[in-house]
C-alpha positions as CSV (number, residue, x, y, z in Angstrom):
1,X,117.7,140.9,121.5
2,X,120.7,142.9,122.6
3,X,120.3,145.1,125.3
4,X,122.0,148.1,126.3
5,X,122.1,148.8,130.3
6,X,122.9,152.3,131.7
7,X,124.0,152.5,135.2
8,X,123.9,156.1,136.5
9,X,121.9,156.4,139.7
10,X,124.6,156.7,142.2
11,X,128.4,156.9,142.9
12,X,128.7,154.2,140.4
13,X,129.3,154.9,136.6
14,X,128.5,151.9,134.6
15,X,127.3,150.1,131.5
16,X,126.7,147.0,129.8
17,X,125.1,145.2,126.5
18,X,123.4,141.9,127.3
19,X,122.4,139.0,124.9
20,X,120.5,136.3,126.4
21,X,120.8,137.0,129.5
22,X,124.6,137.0,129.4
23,X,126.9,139.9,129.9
24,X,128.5,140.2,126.3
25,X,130.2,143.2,127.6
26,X,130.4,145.7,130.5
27,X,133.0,148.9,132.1
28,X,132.4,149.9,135.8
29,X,133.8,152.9,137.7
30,X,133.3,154.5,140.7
31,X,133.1,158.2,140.0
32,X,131.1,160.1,142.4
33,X,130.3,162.6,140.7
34,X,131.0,163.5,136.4
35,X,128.5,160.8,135.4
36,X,127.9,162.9,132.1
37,X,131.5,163.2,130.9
38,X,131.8,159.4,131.3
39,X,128.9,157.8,130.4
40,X,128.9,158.1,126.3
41,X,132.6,157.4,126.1
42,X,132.0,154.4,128.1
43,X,128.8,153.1,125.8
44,X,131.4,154.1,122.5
45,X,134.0,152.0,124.3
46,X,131.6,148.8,123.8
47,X,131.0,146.6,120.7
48,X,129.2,147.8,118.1
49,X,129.5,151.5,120.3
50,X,127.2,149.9,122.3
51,X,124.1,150.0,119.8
52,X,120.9,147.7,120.8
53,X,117.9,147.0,120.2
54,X,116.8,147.8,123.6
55,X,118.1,150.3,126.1
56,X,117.6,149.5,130.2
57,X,118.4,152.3,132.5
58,X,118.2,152.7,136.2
59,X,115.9,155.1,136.9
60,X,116.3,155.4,140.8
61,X,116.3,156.4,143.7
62,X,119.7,157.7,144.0
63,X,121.4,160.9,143.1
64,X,118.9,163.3,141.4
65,X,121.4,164.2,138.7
66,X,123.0,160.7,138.2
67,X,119.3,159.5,137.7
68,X,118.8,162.6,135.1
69,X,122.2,162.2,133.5
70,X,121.0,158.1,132.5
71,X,117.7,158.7,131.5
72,X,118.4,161.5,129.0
73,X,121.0,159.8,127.0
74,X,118.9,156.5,127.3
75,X,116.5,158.5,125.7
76,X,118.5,159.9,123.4
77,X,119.8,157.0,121.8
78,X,116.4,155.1,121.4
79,X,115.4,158.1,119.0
80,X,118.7,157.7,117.5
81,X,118.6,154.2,117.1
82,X,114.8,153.6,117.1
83,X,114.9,151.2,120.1
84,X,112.8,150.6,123.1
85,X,113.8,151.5,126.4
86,X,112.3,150.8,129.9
87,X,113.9,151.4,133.6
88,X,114.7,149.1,136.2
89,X,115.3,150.2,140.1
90,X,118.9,150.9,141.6
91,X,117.2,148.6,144.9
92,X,115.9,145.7,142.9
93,X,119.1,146.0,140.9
94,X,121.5,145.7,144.4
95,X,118.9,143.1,145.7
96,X,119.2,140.8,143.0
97,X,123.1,140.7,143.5
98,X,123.0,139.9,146.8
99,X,120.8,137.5,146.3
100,X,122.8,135.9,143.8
101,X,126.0,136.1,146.4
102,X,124.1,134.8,149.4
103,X,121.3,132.4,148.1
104,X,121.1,131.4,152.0
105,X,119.3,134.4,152.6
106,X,115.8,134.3,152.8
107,X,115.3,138.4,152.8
108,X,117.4,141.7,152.7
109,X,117.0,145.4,152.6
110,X,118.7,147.7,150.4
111,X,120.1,151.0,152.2
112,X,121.4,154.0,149.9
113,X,122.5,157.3,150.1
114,X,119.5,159.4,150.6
115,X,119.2,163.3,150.5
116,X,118.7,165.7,153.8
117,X,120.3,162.7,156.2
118,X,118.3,160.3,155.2
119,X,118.5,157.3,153.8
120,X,116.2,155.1,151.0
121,X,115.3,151.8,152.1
122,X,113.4,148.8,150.8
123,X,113.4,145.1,151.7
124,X,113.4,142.0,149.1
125,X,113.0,138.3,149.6
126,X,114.5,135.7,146.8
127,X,113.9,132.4,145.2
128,X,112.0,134.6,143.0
129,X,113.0,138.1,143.5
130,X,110.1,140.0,145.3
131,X,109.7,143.3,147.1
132,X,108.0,143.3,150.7
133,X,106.9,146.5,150.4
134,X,107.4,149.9,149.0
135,X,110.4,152.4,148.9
136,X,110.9,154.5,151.9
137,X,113.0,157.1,153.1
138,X,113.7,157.3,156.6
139,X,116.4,158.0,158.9
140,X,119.0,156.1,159.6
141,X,117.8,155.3,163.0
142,X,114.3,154.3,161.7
143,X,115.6,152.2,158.6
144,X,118.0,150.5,161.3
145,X,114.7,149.8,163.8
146,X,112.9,148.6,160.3
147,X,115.7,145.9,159.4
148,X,114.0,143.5,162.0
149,X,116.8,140.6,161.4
150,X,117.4,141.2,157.6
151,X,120.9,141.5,156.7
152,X,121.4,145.3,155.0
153,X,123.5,145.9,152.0
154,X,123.9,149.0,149.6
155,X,125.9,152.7,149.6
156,X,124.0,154.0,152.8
157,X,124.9,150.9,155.2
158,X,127.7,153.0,156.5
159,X,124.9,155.1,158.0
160,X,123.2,152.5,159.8
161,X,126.5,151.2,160.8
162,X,127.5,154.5,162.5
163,X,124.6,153.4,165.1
164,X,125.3,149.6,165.2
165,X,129.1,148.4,164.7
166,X,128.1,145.1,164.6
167,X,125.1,145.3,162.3
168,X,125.3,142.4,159.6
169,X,125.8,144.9,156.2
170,X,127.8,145.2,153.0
171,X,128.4,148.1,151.2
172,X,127.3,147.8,147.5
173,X,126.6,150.1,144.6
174,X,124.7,148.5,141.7
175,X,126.7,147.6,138.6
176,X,125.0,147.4,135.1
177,X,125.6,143.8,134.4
178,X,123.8,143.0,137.3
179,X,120.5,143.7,135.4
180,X,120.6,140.1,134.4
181,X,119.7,139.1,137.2
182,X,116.5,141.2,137.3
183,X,112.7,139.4,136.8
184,X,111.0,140.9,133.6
185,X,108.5,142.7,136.1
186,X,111.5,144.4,137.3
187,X,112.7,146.0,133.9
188,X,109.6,146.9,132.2
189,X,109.5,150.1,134.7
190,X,108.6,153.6,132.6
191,X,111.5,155.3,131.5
192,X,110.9,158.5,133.9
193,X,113.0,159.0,137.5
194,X,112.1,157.5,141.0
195,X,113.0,160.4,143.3
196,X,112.7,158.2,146.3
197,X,111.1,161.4,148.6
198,X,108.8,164.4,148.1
199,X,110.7,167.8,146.7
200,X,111.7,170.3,148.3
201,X,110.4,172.9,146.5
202,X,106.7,173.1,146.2
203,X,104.4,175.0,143.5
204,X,102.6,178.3,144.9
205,X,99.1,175.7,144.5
206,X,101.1,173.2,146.7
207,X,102.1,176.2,148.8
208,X,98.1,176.9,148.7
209,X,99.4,180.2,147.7
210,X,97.4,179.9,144.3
């Protein structure tokens, strides 16, 4: 089965179909922001215009409108093309990489760009991919006391190393190809966003105003 992956949860703009668990084709950019003007020419851009019988999308934590911006047009062309489509998570996603980089290492913790200075965290072991424990956010100087030993890597590192120059990290944004890498537990996620941290806005009930 060929599957299409759309990458869209943070800085990172970025797609790829995948046959067997191969990388048949991929296009990566760093954008920062204008995820929606990319994206589609970039799935065109692939073979076949990027048509599958399955579509895998990152469905978070990361920017609220990066996360949006993938999910509507994965869902949009599985009506089109009458395909399946599941998420995977933009942590599990950069774990698996640097697991694949740095086999050595027993466990890690993802840091990314939060909202309101904070600052999503979660930690993984490998040899298989696991979590240790849910999704936080925290701030920097609580994800940094939370690391105990575990080598950080992601887009918020630079946070974390504001407080510790010598803190063992890598900056990483997660790339679409690197879904391969991802146990089957790890893509079958539902195709709806992982926000990462409560709204801000409440409803007048949550407000206890109704």
């Amino acid at each position: 089965m060929t599957t299409l992956v759309i990458e869209t949860a943070t800085a990172a703009c970025s797609v790829a179909l995948l046959r067997g668990g191969e990388v048949v084709a991929s296009a990566h950019e760093v954008v920062g922001r204008g995820h929606a003007e990319r994206l589609v020419p970039m799935i065109a851009a692939l073979p076949g215009q990027g048509r599958a019988a399955r579509i895998l999308v990152d469905v978070g934590p990361g920017s609220f409108t990066g996360v949006r911006v993938g999910l509507a047009a994965a869902l949009g062309l599985a009506i089109g093309w009458k395909a399946e489509v599941s998420g995977y998570s933009s942590l599990a996603s950069i774990a698996a990489a640097g697991f694949e980089a740095h086999p050595e290492w027993p466990a890690l913790a993802v840091i990314l760009e939060g909202g309101h200075g904070e600052v999503f965290m979660q930690s993984f072991t490998g040899s298989p991919l696991a979590s240790e424990g849910p999704l936080k956010s925290l701030i920097p100087s609580a994800a940094l006391a939370a690391l105990e030993g575990r080598r950080a890597i992601g887009s918020g590192v630079r946070h974390l190393l504001a407080l510790d120059a010598k803190l063992d990290a890598i900056e990483a944004l997660p790339r679409a190809g690197d879904a391969r890498l991802l146990p089957p537990e790890f893509t079958s996620l539902p195709a709806r966003p992982i926000y990462g941290r409560a709204p801000d806005a409440k409803t007048l009930a949550e407000r206890g105003l109704a």
